[in-house]
N, C-alpha and C positions, 0 to 999 in steps of 0.2 A: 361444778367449777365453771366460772366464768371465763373466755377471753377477754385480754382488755389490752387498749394499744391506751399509752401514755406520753407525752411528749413533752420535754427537758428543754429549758433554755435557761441561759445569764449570761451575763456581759459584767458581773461585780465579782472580784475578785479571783481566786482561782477555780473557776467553771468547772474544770474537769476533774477536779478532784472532788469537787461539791458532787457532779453526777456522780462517782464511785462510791460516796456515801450516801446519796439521798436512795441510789440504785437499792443496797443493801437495808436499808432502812423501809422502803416502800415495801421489799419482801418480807421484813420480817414484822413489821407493823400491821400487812394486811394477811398475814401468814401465807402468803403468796408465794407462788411458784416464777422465776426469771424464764421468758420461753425462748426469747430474743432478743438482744442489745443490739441497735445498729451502732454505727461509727457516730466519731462525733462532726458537728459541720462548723464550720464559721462562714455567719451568715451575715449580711446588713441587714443594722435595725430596722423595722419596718414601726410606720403609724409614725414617734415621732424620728426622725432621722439624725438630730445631732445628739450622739448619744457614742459610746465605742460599740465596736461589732459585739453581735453575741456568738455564744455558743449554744449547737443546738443537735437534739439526738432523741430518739425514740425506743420505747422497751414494749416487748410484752410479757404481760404476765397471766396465768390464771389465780384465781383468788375465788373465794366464798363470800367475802364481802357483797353488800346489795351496793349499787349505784351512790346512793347518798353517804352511809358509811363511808365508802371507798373514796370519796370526794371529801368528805370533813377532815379523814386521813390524810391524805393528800395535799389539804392547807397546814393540817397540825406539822405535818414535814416541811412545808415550804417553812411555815414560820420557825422552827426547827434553825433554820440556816439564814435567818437572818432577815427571810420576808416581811414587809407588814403591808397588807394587801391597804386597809384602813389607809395611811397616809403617805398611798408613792403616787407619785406622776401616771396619769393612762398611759402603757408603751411606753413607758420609762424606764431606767436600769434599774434593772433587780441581780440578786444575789442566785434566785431561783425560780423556776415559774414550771409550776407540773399542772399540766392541761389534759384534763380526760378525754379521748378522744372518741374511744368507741367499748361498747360494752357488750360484747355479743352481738346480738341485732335489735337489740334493745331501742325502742326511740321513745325519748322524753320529751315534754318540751315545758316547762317549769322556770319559773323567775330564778332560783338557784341552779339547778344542771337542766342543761340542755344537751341532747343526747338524738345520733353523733354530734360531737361539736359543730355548732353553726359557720364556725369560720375557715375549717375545716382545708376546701377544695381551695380558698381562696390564696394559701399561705405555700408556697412554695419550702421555705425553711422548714416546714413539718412535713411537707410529702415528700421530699428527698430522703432525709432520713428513714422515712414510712414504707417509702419504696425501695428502702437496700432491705427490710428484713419480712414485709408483707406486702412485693407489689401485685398478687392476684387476691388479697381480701379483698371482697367488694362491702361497701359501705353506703349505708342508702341509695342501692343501685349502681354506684358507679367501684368500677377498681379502681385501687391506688395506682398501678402503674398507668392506667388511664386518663385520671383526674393529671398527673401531677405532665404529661406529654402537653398540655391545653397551657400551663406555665413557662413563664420567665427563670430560669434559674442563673441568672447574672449573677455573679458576686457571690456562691454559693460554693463552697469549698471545701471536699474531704479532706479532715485534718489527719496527720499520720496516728498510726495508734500510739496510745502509751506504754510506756516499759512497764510490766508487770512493779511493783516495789517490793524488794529483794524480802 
């Protein structure tokens, strides 16, 4: 079985309901194991900025999926919910956006997955989240709760959890 950190965001429609299903859905599509849910954050857009806030959150799972699989799965569910990578704005609203981040210690570097994520350290909105449920991974050398100390985290904000639905 593999580790894998994955990371949630949208700003289209009801976000957090989208994570509850996309959540259930990434398990049972990659017959994957849930290891850790962080909370969820409301973040500002980043790249283009007039846009509504997103939301944003991180899982891990183990899974037997290889890297590529695991990734073609993971667009088959964004588009799932409403994604269409083909014709949205770069950093423009989406309904979902599931980002592989790290795959074990796996490193790729390929015109499709790039592995850990290259934007990674840069993104504050994903190590927040990253660092409420793995801030001592370390990922090409650096820990999460490491990397994410070197950021901004303005505007970035635990949102309350949600009510179970009855």
């Amino acid at each position: 079985m593999a580790r894998v950190l994955i990371a949630l965001g949208g700003n289209v429609g009801d976000v957090r309901a989208t994570f509850g299903k996309a959540i259930a859905n990434i398990c049972g599509m990659t017959q994957g194991t849930l290891v850790a849910r962080s909370s969820d954050y409301a973040t500002p857009p980043w790249g283009e900025e007039q846009q509504p806030p997103f939301v944003n959150a991180c899982i891990e799972i183990d899974t037997r999926l290889d890297p590529h699989a695991l990734l073609y799965t993971l667009h088959r569910i964004e588009k799932k919910f409403g994604r269409d990578r083909a014709h949205e704005r770069h950093w423009g609203p989406r309904t979902l956006d599931l980002d592989l981040l790290a795959y074990d210690d796996v490193r790729l570097d390929r015109r499709e997955l790039t592995l850990p994520h290259p934007r990674l350290f840069e993104r504050a909105f994903v190590l927040v989240p990253l660092a409420e449920i793995a801030p001592d991974r370390v990922i090409a050398g650096r820990r999460v709760r490491e990397a994410l100390a070197g950021l901004s985290t303005d505007g970035i904000e635990r949102l309350p959890d949600r009510p179970d639905p009855a």
